[in-house]
BALOBA-1460 file (C-alpha; in Angstrom, 3 decimals):
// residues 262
<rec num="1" residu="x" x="-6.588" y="-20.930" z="-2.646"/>
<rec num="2" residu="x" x="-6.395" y="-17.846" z="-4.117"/>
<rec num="3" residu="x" x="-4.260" y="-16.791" z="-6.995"/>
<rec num="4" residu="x" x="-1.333" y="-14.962" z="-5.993"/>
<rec num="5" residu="x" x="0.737" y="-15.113" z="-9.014"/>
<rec num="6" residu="x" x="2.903" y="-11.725" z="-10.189"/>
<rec num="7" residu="x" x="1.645" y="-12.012" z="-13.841"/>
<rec num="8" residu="x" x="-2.307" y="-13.125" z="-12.917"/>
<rec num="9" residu="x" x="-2.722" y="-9.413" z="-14.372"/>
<rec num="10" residu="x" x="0.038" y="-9.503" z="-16.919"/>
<rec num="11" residu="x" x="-2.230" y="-8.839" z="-19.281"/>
<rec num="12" residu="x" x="-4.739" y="-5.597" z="-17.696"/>
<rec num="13" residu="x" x="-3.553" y="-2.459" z="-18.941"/>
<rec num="14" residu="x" x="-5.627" y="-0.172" z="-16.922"/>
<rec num="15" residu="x" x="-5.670" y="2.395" z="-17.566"/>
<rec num="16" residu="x" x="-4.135" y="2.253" z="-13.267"/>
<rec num="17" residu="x" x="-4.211" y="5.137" z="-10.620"/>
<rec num="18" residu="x" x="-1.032" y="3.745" z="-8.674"/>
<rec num="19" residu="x" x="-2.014" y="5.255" z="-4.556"/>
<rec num="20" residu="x" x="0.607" y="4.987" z="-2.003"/>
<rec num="21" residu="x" x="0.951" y="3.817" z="1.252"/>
<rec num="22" residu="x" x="-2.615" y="4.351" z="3.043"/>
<rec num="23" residu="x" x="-1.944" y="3.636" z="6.673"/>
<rec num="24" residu="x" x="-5.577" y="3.935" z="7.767"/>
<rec num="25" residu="x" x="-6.064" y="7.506" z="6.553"/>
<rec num="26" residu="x" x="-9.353" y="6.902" z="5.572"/>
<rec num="27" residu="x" x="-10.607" y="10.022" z="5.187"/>
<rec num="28" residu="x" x="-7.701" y="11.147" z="2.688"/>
<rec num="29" residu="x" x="-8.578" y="8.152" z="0.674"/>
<rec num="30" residu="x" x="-11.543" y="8.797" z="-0.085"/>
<rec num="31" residu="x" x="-10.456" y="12.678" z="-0.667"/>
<rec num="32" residu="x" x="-8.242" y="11.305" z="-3.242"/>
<rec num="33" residu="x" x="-10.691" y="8.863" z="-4.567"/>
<rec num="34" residu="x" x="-12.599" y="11.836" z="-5.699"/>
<rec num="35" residu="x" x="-10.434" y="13.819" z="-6.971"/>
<rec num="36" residu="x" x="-9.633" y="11.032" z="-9.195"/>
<rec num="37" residu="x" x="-12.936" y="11.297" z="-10.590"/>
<rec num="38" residu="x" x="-14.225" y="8.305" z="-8.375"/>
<rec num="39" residu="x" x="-17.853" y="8.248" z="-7.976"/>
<rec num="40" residu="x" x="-17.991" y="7.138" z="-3.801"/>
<rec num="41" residu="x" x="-21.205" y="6.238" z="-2.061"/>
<rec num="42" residu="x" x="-20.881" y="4.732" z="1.419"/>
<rec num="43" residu="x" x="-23.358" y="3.946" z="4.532"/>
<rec num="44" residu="x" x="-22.217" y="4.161" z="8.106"/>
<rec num="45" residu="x" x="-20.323" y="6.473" z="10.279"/>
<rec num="46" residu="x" x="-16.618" y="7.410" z="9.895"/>
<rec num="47" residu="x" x="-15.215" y="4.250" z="11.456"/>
<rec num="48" residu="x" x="-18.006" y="1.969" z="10.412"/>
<rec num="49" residu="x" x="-18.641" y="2.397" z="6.780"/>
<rec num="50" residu="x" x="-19.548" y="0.315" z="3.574"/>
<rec num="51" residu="x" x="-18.746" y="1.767" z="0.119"/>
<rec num="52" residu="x" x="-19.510" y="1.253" z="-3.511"/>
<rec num="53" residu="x" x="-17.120" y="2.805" z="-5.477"/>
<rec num="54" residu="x" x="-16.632" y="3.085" z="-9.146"/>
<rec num="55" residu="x" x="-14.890" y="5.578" z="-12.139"/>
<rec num="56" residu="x" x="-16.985" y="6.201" z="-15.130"/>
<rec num="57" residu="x" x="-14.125" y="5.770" z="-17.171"/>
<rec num="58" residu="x" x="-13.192" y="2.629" z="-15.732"/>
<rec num="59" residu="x" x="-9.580" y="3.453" z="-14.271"/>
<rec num="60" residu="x" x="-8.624" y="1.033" z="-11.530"/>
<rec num="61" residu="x" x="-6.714" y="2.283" z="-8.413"/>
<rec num="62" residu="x" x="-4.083" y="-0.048" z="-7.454"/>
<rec num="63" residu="x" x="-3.128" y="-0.048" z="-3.741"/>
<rec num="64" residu="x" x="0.358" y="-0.696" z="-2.908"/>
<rec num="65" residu="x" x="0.063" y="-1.912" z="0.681"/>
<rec num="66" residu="x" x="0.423" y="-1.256" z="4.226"/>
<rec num="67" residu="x" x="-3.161" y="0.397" z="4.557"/>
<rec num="68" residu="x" x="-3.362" y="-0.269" z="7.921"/>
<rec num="69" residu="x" x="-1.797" y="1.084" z="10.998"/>
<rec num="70" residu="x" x="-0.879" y="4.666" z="12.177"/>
<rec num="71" residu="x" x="-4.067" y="6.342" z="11.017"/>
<rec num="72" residu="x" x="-7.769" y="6.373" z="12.266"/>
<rec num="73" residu="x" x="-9.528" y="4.719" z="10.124"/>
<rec num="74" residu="x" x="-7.913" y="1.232" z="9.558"/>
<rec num="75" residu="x" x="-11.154" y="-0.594" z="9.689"/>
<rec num="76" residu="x" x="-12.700" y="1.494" z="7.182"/>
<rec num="77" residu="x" x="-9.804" y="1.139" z="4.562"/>
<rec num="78" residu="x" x="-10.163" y="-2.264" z="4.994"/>
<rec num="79" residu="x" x="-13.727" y="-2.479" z="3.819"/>
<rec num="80" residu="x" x="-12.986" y="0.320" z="0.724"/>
<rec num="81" residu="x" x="-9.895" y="-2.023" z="-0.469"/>
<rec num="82" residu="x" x="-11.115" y="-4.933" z="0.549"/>
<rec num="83" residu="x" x="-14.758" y="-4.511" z="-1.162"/>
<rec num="84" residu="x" x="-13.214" y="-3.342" z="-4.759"/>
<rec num="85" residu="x" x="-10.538" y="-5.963" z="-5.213"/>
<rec num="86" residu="x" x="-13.006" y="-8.535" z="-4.431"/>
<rec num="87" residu="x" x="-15.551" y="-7.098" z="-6.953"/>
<rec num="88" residu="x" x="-12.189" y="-6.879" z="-9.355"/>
<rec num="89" residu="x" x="-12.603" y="-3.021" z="-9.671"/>
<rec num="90" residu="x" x="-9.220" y="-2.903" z="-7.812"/>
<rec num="91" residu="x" x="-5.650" y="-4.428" z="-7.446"/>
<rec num="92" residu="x" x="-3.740" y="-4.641" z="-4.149"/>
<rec num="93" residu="x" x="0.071" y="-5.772" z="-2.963"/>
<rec num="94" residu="x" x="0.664" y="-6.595" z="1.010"/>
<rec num="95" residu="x" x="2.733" y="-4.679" z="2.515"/>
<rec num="96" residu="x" x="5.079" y="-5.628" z="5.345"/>
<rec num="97" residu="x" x="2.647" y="-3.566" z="8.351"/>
<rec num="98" residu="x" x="-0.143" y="-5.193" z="6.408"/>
<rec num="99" residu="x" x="1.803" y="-8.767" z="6.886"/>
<rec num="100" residu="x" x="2.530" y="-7.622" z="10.611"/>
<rec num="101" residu="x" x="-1.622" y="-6.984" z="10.925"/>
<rec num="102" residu="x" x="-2.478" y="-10.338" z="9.530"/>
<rec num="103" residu="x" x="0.052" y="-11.887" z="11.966"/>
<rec num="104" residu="x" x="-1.624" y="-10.516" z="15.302"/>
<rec num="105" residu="x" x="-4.920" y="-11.136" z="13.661"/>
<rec num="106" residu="x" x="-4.031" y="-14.833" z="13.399"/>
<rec num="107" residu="x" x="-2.868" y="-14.388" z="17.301"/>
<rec num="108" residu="x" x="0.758" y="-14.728" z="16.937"/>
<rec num="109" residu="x" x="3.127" y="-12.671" z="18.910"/>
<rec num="110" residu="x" x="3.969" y="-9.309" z="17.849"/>
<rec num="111" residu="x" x="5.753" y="-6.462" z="18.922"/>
<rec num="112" residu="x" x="2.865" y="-3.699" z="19.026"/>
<rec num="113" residu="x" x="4.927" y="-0.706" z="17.674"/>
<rec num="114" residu="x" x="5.139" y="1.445" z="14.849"/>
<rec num="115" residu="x" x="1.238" y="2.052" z="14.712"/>
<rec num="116" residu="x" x="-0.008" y="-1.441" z="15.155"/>
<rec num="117" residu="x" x="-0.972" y="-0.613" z="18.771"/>
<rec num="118" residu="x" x="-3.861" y="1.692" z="16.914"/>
<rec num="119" residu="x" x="-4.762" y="-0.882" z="14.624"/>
<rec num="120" residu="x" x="-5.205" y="-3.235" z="17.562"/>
<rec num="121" residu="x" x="-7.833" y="-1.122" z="19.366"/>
<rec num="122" residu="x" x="-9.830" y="0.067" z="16.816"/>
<rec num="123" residu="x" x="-10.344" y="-3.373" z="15.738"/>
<rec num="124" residu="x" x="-11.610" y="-3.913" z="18.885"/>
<rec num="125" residu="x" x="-14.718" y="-2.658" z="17.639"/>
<rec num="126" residu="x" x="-14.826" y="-5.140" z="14.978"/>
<rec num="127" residu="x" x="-17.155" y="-8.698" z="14.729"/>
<rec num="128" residu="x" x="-14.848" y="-12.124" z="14.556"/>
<rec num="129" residu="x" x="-16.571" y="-12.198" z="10.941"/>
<rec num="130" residu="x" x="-14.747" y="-9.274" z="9.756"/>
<rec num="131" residu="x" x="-11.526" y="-9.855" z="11.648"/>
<rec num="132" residu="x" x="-11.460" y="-13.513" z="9.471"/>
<rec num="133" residu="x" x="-12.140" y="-11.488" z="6.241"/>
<rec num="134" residu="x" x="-9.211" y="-9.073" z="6.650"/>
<rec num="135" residu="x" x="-7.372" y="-12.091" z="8.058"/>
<rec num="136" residu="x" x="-7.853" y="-14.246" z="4.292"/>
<rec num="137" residu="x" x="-7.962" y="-11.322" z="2.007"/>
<rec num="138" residu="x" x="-3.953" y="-9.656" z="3.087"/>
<rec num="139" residu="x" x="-2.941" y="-13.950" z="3.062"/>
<rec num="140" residu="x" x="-4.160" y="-14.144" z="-0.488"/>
<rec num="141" residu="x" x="-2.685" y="-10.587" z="-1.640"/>
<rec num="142" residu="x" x="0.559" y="-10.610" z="-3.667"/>
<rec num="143" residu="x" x="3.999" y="-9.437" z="-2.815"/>
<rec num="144" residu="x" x="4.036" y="-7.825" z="-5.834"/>
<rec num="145" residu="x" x="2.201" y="-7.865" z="-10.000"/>
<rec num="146" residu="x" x="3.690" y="-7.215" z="-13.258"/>
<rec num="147" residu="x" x="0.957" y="-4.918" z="-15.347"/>
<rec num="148" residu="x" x="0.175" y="-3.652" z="-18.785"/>
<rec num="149" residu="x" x="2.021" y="-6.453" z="-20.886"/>
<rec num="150" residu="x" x="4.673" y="-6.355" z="-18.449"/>
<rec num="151" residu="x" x="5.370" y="-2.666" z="-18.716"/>
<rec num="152" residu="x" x="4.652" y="-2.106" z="-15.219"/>
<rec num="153" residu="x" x="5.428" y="-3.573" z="-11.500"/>
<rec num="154" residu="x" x="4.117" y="-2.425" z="-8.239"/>
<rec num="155" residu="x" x="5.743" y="-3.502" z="-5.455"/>
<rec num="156" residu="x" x="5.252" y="-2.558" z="-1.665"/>
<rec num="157" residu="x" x="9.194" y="-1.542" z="-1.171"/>
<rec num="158" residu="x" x="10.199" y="-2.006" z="-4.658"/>
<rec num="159" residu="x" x="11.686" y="-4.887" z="-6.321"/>
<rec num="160" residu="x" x="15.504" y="-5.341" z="-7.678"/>
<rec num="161" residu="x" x="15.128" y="-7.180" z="-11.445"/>
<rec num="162" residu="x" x="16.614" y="-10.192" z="-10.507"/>
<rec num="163" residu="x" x="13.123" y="-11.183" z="-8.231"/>
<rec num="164" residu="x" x="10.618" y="-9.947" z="-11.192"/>
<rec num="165" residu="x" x="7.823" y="-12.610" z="-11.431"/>
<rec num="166" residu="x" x="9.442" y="-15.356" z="-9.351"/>
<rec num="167" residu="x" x="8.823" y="-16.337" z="-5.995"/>
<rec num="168" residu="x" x="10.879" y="-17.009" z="-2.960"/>
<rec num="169" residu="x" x="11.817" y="-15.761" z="0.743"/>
<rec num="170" residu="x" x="14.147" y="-13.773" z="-0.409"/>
<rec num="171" residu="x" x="11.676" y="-11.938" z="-2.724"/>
<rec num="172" residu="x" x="9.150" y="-11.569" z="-0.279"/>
<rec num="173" residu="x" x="11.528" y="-9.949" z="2.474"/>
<rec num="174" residu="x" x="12.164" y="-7.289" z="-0.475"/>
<rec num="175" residu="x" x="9.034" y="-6.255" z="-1.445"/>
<rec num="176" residu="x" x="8.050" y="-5.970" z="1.455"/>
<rec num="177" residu="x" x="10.992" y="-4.245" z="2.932"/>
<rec num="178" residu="x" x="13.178" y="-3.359" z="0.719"/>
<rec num="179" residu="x" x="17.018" y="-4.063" z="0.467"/>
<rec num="180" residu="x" x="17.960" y="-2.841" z="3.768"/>
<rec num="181" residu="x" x="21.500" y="-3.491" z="5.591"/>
<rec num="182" residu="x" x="21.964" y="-5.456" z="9.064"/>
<rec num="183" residu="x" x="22.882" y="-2.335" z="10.709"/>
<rec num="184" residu="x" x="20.589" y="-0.098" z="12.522"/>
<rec num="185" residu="x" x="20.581" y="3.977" z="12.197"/>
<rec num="186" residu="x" x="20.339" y="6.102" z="15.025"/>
<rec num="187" residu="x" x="17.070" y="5.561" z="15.759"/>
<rec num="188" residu="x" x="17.489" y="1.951" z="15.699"/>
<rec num="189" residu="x" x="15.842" y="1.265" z="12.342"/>
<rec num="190" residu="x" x="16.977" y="-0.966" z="9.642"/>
<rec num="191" residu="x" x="19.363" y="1.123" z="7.484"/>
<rec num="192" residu="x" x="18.144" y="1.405" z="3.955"/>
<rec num="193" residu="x" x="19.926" y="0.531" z="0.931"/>
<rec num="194" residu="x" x="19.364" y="2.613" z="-2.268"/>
<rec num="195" residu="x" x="18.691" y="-0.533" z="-4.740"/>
<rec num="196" residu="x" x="16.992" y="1.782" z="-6.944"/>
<rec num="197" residu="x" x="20.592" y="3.418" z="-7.907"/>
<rec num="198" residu="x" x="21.542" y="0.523" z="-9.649"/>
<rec num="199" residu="x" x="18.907" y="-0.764" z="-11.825"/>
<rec num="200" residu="x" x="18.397" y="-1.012" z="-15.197"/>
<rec num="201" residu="x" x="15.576" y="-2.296" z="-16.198"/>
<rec num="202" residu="x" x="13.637" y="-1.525" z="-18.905"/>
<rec num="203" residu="x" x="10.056" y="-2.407" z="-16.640"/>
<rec num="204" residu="x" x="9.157" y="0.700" z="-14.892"/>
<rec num="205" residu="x" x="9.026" y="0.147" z="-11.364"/>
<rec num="206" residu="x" x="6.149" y="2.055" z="-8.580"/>
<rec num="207" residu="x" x="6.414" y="0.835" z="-5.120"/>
<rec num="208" residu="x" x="5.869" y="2.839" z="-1.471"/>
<rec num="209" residu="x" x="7.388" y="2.006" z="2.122"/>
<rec num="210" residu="x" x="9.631" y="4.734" z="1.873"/>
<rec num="211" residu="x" x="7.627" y="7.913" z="3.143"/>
<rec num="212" residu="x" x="9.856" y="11.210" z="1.793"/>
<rec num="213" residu="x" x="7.966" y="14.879" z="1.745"/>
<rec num="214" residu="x" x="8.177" y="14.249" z="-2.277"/>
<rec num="215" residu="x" x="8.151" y="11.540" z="-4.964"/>
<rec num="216" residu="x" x="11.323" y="10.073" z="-6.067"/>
<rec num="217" residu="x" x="12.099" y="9.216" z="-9.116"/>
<rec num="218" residu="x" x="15.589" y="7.206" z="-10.409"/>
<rec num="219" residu="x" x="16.650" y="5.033" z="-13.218"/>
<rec num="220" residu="x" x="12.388" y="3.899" z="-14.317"/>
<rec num="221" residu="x" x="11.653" y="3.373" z="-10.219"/>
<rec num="222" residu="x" x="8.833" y="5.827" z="-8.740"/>
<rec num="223" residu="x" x="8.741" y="6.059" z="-5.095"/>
<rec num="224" residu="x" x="4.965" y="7.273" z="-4.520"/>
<rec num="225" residu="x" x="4.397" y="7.127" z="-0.299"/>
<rec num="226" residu="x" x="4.650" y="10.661" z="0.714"/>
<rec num="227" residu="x" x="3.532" y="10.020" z="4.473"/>
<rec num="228" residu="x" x="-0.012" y="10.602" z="4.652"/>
<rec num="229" residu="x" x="0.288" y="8.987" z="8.107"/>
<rec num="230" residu="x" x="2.810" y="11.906" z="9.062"/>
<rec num="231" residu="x" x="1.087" y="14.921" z="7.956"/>
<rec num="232" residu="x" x="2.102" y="14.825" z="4.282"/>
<rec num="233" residu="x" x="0.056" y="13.896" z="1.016"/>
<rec num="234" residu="x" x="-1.700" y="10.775" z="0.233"/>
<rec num="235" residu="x" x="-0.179" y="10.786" z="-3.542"/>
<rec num="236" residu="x" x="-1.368" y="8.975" z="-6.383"/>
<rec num="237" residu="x" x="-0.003" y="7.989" z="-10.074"/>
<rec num="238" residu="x" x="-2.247" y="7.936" z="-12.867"/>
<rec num="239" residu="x" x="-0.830" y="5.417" z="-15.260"/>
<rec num="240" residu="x" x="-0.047" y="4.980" z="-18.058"/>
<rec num="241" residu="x" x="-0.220" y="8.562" z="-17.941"/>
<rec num="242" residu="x" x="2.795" y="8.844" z="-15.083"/>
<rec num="243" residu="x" x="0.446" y="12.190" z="-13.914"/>
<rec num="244" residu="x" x="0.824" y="12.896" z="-9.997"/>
<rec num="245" residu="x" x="-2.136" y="13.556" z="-7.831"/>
<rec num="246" residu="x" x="-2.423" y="13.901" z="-4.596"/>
<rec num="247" residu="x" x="-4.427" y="15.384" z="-1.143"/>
<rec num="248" residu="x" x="-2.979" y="17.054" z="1.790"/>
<rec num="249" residu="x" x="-3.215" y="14.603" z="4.664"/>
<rec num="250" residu="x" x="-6.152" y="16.338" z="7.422"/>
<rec num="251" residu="x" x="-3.315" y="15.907" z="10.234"/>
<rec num="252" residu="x" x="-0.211" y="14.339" z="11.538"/>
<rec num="253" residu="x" x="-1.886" y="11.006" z="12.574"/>
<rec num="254" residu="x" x="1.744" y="9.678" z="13.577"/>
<rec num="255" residu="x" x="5.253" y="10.706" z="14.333"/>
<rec num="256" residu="x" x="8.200" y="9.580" z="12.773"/>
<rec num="257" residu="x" x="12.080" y="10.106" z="13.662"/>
<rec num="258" residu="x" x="12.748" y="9.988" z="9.796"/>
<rec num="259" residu="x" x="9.457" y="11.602" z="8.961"/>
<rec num="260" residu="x" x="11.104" y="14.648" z="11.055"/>
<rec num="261" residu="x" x="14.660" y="14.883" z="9.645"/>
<rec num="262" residu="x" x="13.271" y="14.821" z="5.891"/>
């Protein structure tokens, strides 16, 4: 079984480039790979590929979930993630679309919106073989890690200081999804609670889920998805330098009610 404690990685300091929510954008992954200073060599068609990537300074990119869904390219971030955290170059938290994926994958019942309908048919494509692999590797990821001698935590949607390091359902449900109210908005989405406003915690905190034109920052918690999926940037934190880098998504892959009023 593997290992899915928060503080397996306590103890790696990096140094970390944090990337934000992927959502199959391939193609802008690997953009930003480079422009990390990733060395990327990969076989295969876009859609079909195999990489070997490294850094020749060692950094190690740290993916903080839902990479799948939305975009083009799901099966092919699933083979860059999937091939570096196995080789340990890499570090990677589930997300809840990522949790969603695994779900159909293992043939429950789903409702196929908000991208997974993409995800579905390109995988189509894929051998059983592959679909297992995808299907083990996001059931052994974390919800979320505490880094760097427990300077850092990466969380999909963030995680309120009470749930650092422990586990339970009610952890899971908010780093994955953040603390969101019972009530929907007007476009029938779970309202969003700003948890961020009220911590204090001395851990800096880097998490996605919440796709804005621009990086938020408030009270040590970095919100780093800047909707690739939508037309924005894939953005990425170099830590522990807290540097910003990111790529200009090739297209709007996916459209958003939020996305559109930000």
């Amino acid at each position: 079984m593997a290992d899915i404690s928060p503080n397996r990685f306590r103890n790696d300091c990096g140094p970390f480039d944090l990337i934000g929510d992927i959502h199959g954008c391939a193609a802008e992954t690997e953009m930003l790979l480079e422009k990390l200073g990733y060395r990327i060599e990969f076989q295969g068609p876009a859609g079909s590929r195999s990489y070997d990537i490294s850094h020749p300074q060692r950094r190690k990119p740290v993916f903080l979930g839902d990479l799948v869904d939305r975009g083009p390219r799901s099966p092919d971030v699933m083979r860059l993630v999937m091939g570096m955290v196995k080789r340990g170059d890499a570090l990677a938290v589930v997300g809840n679309h990522d949790d969603k994926f695994r779900r159909w994958l293992d043939g429950k019942t789903v409702r196929m919106t908000h991208g997974i309908e993409e995800t579905a048919e390109q995988f189509e494509r894929e051998d059983a073989a592959f679909k297992a692999e995808c299907r083990a590797f996001i059931r052994g990821l974390p919800t979320h890690l505490i880094l760097d001698e427990g300077e850092l935590l990466v969380a999909h949607a963030g995680l309120a200081e009470k749930f650092h390091g422990r586990f339970s359902g009610e952890e899971r449900s908010f780093a994955m999804f953040g603390d969101v109210a019972k009530q929907r908005d007007q476009y029938g989405l779970p309202v969003r609670l700003n948890w961020a406003a009220e911590y204090s915690g001395k851990r800096t905190v880097v998490h996605g889920h919440v796709a804005e034109p621009d990086v938020r920052e408030l009270n040590n918690v970095y919100c780093i998805d800047t909707g690739c999926c939508f037309g924005g940037h894939l953005t990425a934190m170099r830590w522990p330098e807290r540097e910003l880098v990111q790529v200009q998504a090739k297209e709007a892959y996916f459209h958003s009610p939020r996305w559109a009023q930000a």
